[in-house]
N, C-alpha and C positions, 0 to 999 in steps of 0.2 A: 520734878514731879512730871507725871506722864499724862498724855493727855486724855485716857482712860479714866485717872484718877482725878483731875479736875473735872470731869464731867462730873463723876457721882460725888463731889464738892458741891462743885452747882447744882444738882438734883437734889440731895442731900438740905441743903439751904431753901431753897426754894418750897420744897414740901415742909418745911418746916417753920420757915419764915426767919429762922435764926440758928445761928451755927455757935456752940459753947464749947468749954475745955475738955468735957467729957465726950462731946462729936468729939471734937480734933483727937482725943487720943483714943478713941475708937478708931480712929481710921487710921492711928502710927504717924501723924504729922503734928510737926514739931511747932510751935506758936510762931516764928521766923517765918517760916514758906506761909501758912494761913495770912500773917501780917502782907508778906509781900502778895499775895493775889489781890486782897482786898485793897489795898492802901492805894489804887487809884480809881476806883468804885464809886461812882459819888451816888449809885442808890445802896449803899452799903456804909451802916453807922457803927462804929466800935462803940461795946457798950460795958464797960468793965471788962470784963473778960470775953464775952459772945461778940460775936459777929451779926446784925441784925439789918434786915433787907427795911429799908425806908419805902422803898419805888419798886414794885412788883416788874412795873410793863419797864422800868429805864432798866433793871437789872435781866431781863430778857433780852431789853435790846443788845445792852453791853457783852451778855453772853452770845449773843446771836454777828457781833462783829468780829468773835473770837473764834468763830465757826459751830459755835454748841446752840443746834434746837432742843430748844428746851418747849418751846412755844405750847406741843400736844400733850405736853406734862401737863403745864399750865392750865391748861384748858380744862383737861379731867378735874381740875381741885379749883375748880368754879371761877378762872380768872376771867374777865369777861372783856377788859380794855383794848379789847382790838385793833379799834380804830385810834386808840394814843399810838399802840405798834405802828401801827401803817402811818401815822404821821411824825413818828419818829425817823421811817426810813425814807419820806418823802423831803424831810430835811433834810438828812445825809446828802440826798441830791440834789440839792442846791431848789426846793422850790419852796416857796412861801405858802403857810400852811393855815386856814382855819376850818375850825372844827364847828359841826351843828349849826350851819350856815342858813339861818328863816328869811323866806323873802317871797314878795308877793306877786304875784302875774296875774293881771285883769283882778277878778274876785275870787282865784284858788292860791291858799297860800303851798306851800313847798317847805322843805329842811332835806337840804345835803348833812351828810356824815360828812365830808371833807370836800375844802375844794379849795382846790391846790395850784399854784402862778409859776411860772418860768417863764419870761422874756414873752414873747409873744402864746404860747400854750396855759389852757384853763385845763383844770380837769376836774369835773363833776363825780366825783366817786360817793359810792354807796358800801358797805363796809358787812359781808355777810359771816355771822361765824358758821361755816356749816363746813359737817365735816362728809357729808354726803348730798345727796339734792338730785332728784329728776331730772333729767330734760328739758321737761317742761315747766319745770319751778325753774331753770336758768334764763331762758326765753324769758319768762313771765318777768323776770325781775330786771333783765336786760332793754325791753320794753320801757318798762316803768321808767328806768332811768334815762330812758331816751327823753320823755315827756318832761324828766325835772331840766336837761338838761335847754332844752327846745325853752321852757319858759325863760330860764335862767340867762337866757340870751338876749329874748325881749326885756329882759330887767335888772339888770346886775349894773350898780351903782360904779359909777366911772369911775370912783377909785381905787378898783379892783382891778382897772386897767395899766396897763407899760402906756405911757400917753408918749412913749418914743415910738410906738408902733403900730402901722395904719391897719392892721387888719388884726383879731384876734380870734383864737381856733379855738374854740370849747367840745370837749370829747368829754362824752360820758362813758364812763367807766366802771368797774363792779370788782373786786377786791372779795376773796374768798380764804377762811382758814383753812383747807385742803385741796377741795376741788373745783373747777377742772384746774390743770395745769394754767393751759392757755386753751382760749376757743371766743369764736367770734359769732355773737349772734346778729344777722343781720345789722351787720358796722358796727353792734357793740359789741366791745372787749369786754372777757370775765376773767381776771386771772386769781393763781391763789398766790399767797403771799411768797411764794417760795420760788414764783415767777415771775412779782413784780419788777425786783432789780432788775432783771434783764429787760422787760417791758418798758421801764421808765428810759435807758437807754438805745433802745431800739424799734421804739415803733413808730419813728420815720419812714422807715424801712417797708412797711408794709400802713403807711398813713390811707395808700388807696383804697384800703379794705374799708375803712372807718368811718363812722359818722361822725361830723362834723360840723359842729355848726358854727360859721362864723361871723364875726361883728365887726362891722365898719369902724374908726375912731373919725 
């Protein structure tokens, strides 16, 4: 099979939510090559004869490690689980993940979309689905996340901590479905999702740009 034609497989399924005998011999594939795609799928359930997606964001991701964006399909036919994406690929990289994170500083309270641990790095992330955005709506929300991350500093409970390690760097961060690529608004990072890989591996590199706030153990 070509990889032309597993794509409009996974588009195929995807827009439809289940793939049957009458797809597969629409498209000239034999129930063997369909069995062997699916059969290590774990958001994908055989169901007598159809093929049927369990896990919308896990069967993106699984497509998305095979090299197929599927993601701005997704989007147009109202998928909304963004931020399960983005904390699927912040597993991939090795960091510990929780989601819709409430916590209090002085008398305002706060909720991160993610906030994500590796070894001595926190990451304050906000999880925007926009497939376009001003300027000044990027600022504005780069800002904002400054401020969750600033409280999140004075009050994030010690077992959120590596207690191997005396100092810990909290970066807030903004995660985008499109745009911008990458860009830094006064030390915050905005990237879109199709930048993060790269970002999660390489923004040592340019750690100087960034803000940072960090916590004593």
């Amino acid at each position: 099979m070509s990889l032309l034609q597993k794509e409009i497989l996974y588009k195929l399924i995807l827009q439809k939510g289940s793939l049957c005998r009458k797809d597969r011999e629409e498209l000239g594939l034999s129930s063997q090559i369909v069995e062997e795609i699916f059969a290590d799928k774990k958001s994908v359930e055989k169901r007598s004869e159809c093929y049927v997606i369990t896990d919308a964001t896990g069967f993106l991701f699984e497509a998305w490690l095979e090299g197929f964006n599927l993601i701005e399909l997704a989007y147009k036919m109202n998928w909304r689980d963004f931020e399960g994406f983005v904390a699927l690929l912040l597993k991939r990289q090795g960091y510990t993940v929780h989601r819709n994170l409430r916590f209090k500083a002085g008398e305002k309270r706060y909720e991160l979309d993610i906030l994500a641990s590796r070894f001595n790095i926190i990451l304050a992330i906000d999880c925007k689905r926009w497939v376009r955005a001003p300027r000044s709506k990027l600022k504005k929300a780069a800002l904002a996340q400054e401020k969750r991350a600033k409280a999140l500093a004075t009050s994030m409970p010690i077992n959120f901590y590596d207690k191997a390690k005396r100092e810990v760097k909290i970066i807030p961060l903004i995660v985008s479905l499109i745009i911008p690529q990458a860009e830094i608004f006064e030390g915050i990072p905005v990237v879109n999702i199709y930048s993060l890989k790269d970002f999660l591996e390489n923004f040592e590199l340019y750690e100087d740009e960034l803000k940072i706030f960090r916590v004593k153990i």
